[in-house]
Structures are given as C-alpha cells and as structure tokens.
C-alpha positions in Angstrom: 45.1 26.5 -56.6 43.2 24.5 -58.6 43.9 20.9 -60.7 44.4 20.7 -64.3 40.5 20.8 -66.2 38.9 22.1 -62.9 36.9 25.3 -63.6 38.2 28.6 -62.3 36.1 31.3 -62.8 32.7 31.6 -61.2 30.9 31.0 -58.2 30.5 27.6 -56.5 27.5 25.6 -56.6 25.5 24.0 -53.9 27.8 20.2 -53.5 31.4 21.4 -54.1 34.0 18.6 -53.4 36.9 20.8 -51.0 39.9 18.9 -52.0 43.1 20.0 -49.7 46.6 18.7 -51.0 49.4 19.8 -52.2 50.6 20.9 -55.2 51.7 18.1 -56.7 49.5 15.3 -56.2 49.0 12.3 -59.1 46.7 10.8 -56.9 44.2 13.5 -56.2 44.9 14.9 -59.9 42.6 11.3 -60.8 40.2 12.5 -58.3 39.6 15.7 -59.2 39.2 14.4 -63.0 36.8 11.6 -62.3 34.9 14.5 -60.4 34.9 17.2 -63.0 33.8 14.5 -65.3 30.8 13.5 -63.0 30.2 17.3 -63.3 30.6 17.7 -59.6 32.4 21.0 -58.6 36.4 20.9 -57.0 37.8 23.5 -54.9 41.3 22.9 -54.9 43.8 24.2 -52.6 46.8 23.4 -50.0 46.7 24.3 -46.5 50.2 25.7 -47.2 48.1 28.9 -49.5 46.8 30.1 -46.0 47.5 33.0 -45.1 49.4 34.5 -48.2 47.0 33.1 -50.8 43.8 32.3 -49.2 41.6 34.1 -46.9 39.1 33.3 -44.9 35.9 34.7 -43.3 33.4 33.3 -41.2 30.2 33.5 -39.0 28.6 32.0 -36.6 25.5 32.8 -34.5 22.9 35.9 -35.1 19.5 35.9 -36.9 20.5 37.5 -40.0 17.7 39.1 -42.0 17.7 35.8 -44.2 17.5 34.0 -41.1 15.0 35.7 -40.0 12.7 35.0 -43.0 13.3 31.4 -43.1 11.8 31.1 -39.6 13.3 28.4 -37.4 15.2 26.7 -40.0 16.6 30.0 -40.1 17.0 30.2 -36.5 19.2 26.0 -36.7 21.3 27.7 -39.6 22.6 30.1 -37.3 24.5 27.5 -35.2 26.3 26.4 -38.1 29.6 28.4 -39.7 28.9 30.3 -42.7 31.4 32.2 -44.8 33.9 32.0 -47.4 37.6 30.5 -48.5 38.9 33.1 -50.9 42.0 33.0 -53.7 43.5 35.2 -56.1 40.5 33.2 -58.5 37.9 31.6 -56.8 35.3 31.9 -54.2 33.8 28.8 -52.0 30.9 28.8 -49.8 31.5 27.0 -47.2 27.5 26.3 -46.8 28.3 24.8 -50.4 30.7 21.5 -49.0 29.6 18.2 -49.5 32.7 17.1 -48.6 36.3 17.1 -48.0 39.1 15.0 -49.7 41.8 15.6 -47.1 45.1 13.9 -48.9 48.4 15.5 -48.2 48.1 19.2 -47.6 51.3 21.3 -47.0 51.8 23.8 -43.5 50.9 27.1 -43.9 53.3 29.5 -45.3 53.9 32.9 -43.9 55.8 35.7 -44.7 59.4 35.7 -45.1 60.4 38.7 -42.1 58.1 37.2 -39.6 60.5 36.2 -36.6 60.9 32.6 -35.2 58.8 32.9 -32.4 55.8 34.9 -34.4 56.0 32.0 -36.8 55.2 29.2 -34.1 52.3 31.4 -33.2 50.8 32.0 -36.1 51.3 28.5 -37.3 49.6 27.4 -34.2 46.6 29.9 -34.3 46.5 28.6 -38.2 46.0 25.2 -37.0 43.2 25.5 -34.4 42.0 28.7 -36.5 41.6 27.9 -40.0 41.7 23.8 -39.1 39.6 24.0 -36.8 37.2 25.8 -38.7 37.8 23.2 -41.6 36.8 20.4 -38.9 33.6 21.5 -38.1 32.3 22.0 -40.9 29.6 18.8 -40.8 30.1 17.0 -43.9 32.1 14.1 -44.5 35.9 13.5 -44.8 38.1 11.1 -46.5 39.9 10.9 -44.4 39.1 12.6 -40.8 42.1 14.3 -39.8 42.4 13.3 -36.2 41.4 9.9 -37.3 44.0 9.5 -40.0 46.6 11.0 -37.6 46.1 8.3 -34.9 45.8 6.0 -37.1 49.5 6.6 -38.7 50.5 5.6 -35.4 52.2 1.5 -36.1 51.8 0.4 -32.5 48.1 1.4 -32.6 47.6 -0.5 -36.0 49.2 -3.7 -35.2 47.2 -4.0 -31.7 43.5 -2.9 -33.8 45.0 -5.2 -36.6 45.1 -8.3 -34.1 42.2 -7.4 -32.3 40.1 -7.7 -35.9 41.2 -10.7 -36.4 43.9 -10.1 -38.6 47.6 -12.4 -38.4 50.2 -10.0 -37.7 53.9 -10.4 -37.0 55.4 -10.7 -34.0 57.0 -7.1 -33.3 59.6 -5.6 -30.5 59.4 -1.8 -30.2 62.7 -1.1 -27.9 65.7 1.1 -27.8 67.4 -1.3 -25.6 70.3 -3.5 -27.7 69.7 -6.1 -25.2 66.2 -6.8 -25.6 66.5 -6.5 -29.7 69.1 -8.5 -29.7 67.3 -11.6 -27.4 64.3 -10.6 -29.9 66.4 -11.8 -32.8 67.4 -14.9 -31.3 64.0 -15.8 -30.9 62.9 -15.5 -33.8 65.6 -17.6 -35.5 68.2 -14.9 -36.8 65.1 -13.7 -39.8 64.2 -10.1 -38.4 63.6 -6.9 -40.1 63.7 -3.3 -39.0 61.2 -0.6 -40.6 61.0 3.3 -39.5 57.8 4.5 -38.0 57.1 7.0 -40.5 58.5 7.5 -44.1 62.0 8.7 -43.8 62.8 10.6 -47.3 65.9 13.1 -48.1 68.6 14.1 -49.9 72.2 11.8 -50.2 74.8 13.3 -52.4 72.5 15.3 -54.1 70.4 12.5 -54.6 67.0 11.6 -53.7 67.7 8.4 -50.9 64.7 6.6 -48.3 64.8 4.0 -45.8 62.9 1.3 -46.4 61.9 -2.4 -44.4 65.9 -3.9 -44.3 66.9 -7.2 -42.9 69.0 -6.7 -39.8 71.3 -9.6 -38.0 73.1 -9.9 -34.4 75.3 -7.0 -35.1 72.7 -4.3 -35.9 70.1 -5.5 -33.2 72.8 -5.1 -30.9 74.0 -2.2 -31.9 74.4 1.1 -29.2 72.8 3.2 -31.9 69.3 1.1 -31.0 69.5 2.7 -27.9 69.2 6.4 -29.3 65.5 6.0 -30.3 62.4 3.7 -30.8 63.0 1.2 -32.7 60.7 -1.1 -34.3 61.4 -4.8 -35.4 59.5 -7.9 -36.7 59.7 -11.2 -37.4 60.7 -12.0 -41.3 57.4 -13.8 -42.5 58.4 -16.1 -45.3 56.3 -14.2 -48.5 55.1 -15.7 -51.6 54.0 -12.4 -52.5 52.6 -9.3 -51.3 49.1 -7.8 -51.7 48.2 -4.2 -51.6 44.3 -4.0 -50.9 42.7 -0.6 -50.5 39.2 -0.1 -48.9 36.9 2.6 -49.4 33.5 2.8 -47.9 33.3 -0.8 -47.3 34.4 -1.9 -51.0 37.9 -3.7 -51.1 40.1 -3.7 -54.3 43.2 -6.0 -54.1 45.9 -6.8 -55.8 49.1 -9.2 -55.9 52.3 -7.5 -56.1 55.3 -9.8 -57.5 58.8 -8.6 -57.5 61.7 -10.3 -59.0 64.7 -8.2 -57.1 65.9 -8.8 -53.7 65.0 -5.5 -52.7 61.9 -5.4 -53.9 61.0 -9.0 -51.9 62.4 -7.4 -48.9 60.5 -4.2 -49.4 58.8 -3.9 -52.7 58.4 0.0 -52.7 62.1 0.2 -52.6 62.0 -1.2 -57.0 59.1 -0.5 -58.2 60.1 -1.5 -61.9 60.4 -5.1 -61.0 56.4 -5.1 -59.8 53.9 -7.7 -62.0 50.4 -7.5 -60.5 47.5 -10.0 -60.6 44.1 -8.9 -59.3 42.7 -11.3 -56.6 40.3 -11.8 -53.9 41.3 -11.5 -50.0 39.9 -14.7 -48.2 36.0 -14.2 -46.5 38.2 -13.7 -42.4 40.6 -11.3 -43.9 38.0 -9.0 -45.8 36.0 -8.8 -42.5 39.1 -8.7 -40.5 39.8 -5.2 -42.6 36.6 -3.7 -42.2 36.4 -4.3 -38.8 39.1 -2.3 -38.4 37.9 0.1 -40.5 35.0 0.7 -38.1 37.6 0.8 -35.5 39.3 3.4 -36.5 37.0 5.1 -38.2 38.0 5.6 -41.7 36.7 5.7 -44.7 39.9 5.0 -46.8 42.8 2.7 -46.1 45.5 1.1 -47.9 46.5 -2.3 -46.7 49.2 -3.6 -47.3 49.5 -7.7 -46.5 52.2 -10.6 -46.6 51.0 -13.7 -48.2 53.0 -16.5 -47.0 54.0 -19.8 -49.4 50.9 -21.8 -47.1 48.7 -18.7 -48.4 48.4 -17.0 -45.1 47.6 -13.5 -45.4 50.0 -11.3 -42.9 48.7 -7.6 -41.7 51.3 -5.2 -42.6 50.1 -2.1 -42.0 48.0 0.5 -43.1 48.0 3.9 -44.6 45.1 6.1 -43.8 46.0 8.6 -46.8 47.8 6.1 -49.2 48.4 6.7 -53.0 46.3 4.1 -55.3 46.8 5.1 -58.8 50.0 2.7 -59.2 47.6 0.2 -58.5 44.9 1.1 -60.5 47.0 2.0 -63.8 48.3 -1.7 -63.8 45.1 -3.4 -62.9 42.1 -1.5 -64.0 40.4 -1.5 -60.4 38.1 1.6 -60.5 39.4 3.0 -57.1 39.0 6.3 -57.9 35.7 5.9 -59.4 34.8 4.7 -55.8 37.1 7.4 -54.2 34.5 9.5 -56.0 31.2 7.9 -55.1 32.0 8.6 -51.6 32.9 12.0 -51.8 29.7 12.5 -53.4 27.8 10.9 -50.8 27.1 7.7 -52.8 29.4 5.5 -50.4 28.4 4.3 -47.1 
C-alpha cells in the first residue's frame, strides 16, 4: 500500500523511510508528502497486509560470496538481517531502512477459513515473526514499539510526569465505590473520570466515544465502579488547555480555547468550538517534558497540559503516537517538517 504521490514502481534506494500505518491515516499522509518532497523514498504499508499482501524473506548469518569479497566488513554484515518486504507492487530492502515511522498499523489479516485457534497462532507467530524481525532491524523508530506501548500506560505517565518535575493532578485508580467516593469528598465534590484508553464505537448506528466527564457522589459511588479500574482526578480549574508536541527535543505548543461546555470539560469531545494561539511553555515545564522524554525513551509525544487561571501548567497526559496535523493546519507550526528531519536522521 502506498500514500497518494509516493512512487510505486521500481526498486528502493539506499535511505528508504518504512512507514507502517493504516490505511487511512491524515497524519502520516503529511509525512509521507513532506518526504516525497525532500525526495526521500516511502515504503508504505500496514501490518494488517501481512500475510495476504506482503511477504517476507530474510537472512541472517553465512559468508555469502559478496560477503566474502568485502572481507571483514563482509564478515559484520552477516550478523545483520538481510532480505526483502514484498507487495503486489513494490520491493524494499531491508539493508535500504533508514528508518521506521511506526504510527497506527492494523493486525494482520489472514484468511477467511482459517479456524479460531489457527488464527491465535498465526497471529502470534506474526507478531514475534514478522515484528520481531521489524524490531531488529537497527535504525531508528518514531516511535519504538515497546516504548510507545508502555508508555500508553496512564499510571506509568503520571508517576514519570511527577518525577520530571511536572504538576500533575491528584488521581485515585480504584474499583472500590468506597474509596472513589471518600476521593470525591476530598477533593471538594470537582472530580472527573477519564477511560484508560480511547473507548470508540457504534450507538444507534452512530459513531459515539467517551470522553473526560465530570462525575458527583452518585457515580463515584456507584456499584458499577467496582466492575473494573477506574481512574479519577481532581477537576483543576482551566483557563485553557495547551496541546504541545515534542519531537527530537524540539517543542511546538499551542493554546486550545473552547467556548462549549463540553469542549472545557474535554475539548476533543467539539472540536468546532477550538481557537488556537501559539505560545511558549515556561523554561520548568519544557525541561520537565524532555526529561520525560528521556525517560521513556521517545522520540515523539503529544502533551497535552491544563493551564490554570494563576497560569500553572497541569500534566495531562501524553500520547506516544498522537495526531498533530489539527494542530499544525490552524497554527502553521512545521511539525511535520520536523517529524521529517528525524526520520531522516537530522533530529537528535
């Protein structure tokens, strides 16, 4: 699968960006661009194209005769994989990566007849086969896999957050009514509720998500807390909300103003109501962020902050994989121009 404008025919050439994501992707679609403007070559495709529309093959170990000719650099290149990813219209070398944009690939797809339990297996030898080829490839990722993965993970955020030196909310992960209920009182009746991961799907034949809500005494106490984890915070008081995304040590931020309730509880819950105002984060907070960066070793993050009426900047949360070109289409920051530099290797 490739992205509109990216060349199909022909082999790849030493550098090629490996971009995996699915189909439909806005974000990466700026990427790719900005990359087949730069003249830098894309192979596109979605984890979910293995096995039915992309093969693999690849080596490792053996003097080969070319090898064997280059001597002992020959002799090094033999511990590394070689081989190919193949579609329907393109070939890449996997000697050829520079680098992997790793956004929001699919699962693989296999064949409709294959039995439940043959499907958990082959999904499974697809992850630790083809993925695990993909991860040792030795170039660089935005964003590591296993990285990004832990670093999805809210409880883990909020501790590294803190830790940085970040302000973060006070939070209660429980599924006992009791506790979220005593967690309420003490923070003054003002406490919201926000799922662990994005929770997307289909109401009435209508697209529906759950966003951040404010919840009161009778949903805190509810019995229905005690079915799962639930996570709650403390309402900080906003002025506004920033979202600031860092890549390779660069921060771009932005104010985001909403004029609906929703969208002051939760502002990607009404997204027509946004205005945006470019800004600065204050000299603590920018190092704050990169420390955490370093942390947990990523490249790319989108942070998203609280800035409270006193101008106190509140740690959200962040996204290791988050979309950027909302941001950029209202503001003009050149994220993916610097999404870019880094997969090319200009980035730290």
């Amino acid at each position: 699968m490739t992205a509109p404008g990216t060349t199909t025919s022909g082999p790849a050439v030493s550098g090629t960006v490996l971009v995996l994501t699915g189909r439909f992707d806005p974000t990466a679609d700026l990427v790719v661009e900005e990359l087949n403007r730069r003249a830098v070559p894309v192979f596109r495709t979605d984890v979910a194209d293995f096995p039915l529309r992309l093969s693999l093959a690849a080596r490792l170990g053996g003097r080969t005769e070319e090898a064997g000719r280059a001597g002992e650099g020959g002799h090094a290149a033999g511990r590394a994989w070689s081989g190919t990813l193949r579609t329907g219209r393109r070939t890449l070398d996997l000697r050829d990566v520079r680098s992997v944009y790793y956004r929001r690939p699919a699962r693989p797809r296999f064949p409709d007849g294959m039995s439940p339990d043959a499907r958990r297996v082959a999904e499974r030898e697809a992850r630790r086969g083809f993925g695990g080829l993909l991860a040792a490839l030795p170039v660089r990722w935005l964003p590591p896999p296993g990285r990004a993965a832990d670093a999805e993970y809210k409880p883990l955020q909020l501790r590294v957050a803190a830790e940085s030196g970040l302000s973060v909310p006070r939070t209660l992960i429980t599924n006992d009514p009791g506790a979220a209920r005593e967690f309420g009182e003490e923070a003054g009746g003002r406490v919201v509720f926000k799922p662990f991961t994005p929770v997307r799907g289909t109401v009435g034949g209508r697209s529906a998500a759950v966003y951040t809500s404010i919840v009161g005494p009778a949903e805190l106490g509810h019995p229905d807390v005690a079915t799962t984890a639930h996570l709650f915070q403390e309402w900080v008081p906003k002025a506004y909300e920033v979202r600031l995304t860092a890549v390779g040590g660069r921060l771009f931020a932005a104010e985001i103003h909403t004029d609906s309730p929703a969208g002051h509880v939760d502002w990607r819950s009404d997204y027509d109501s946004h205005r945006y105002r470019l800004c600065e984060p204050p000299p603590a907070v920018a190092a704050g962020v990169r420390r955490m960066m370093d942390t947990l070793g990523l490249p790319y993050g989108a942070f998203d902050f609280v800035v409270t009426p006193e101008g106190r900047w509140c740690f959200l949360e962040i996204n290791p994989s988050g979309q950027f070109g909302f941001v950029e289409q209202a503001t003009g920051l050149p994220i993916t121009a610097a999404v870019a530099d880094w997969l090319e290797g200009k980035g730290t």
